[in-house]
N, C-alpha and C positions, 0 to 999 in steps of 0.2 A: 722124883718126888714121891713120897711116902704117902698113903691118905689120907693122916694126920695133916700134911704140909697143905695141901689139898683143901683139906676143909679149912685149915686156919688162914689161907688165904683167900677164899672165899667171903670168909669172914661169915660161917654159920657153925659157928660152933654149938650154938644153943639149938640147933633143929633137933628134931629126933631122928634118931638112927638112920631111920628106913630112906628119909630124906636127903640125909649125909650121903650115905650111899647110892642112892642114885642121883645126886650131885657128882658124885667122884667120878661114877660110872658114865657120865655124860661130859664130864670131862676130858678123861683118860679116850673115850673115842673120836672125841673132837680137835685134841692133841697128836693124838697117832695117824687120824687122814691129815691131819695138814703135814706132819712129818715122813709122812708114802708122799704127799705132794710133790714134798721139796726132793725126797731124796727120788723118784722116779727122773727125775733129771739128770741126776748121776746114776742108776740102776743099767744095766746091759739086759738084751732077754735074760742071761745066763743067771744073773743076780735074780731077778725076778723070778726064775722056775725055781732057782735052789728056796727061795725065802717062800713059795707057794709049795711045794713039800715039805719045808718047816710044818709051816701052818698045821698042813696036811695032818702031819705027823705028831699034830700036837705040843706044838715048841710055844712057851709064854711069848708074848709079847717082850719082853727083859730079854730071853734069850735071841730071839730076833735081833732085835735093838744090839745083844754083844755081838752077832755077828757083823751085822752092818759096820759098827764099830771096827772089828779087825779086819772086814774086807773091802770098805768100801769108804767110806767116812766116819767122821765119830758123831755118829747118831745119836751117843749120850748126850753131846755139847749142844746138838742140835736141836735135840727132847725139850731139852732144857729150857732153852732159849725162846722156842714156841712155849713152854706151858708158863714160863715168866710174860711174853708179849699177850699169850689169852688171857691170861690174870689181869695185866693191863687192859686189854679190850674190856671183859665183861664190868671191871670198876667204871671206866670211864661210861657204861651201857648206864647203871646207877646214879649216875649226877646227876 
């Protein structure tokens, strides 16, 4: 998701900036530990040190996510899925 996608389905398009962005920002982290969650159940140590020398080494979050993708599961599908279901959580938070 783009953080355009992000804010528009938050549904704050009209905030100012600063606040869009640490929306997005508090998503995207809230997104990627529940996605470490799920995929720590499939991870080996061995996945685990390569993806903590990523880090290390300064690899995006995206690039992470591609390797996961081609070594382990498809963490895209996965991303996804969680940032569509927390979408769902935090509306339902609003009613």
């Amino acid at each position: 998701m783009t953080d355009q996608d992000i804010i528009v389905a938050l549904g704050i398009e009209a905030a100012d900036d600063e606040l869009k962005q640490a929306c997005v920002n508090n998503f995207r982290v809230t997104t990627h530990a529940r996605l470490m969650n799920v995929l720590g159940e499939l991870l080996t140590d061995g996945d685990m040190d390569h993806l903590e020398d990523m880090e290390r080494a300064g690899a995006t979050t995206e690039q992470m996510i591609n390797w996961l993708s081609q070594n382990v599961a498809n963490a895209e599908d996965m991303y996804q899925a969680l940032a569509e279901d927390y979408i769902a959580e935090l509306e339902e938070r609003l009613q």
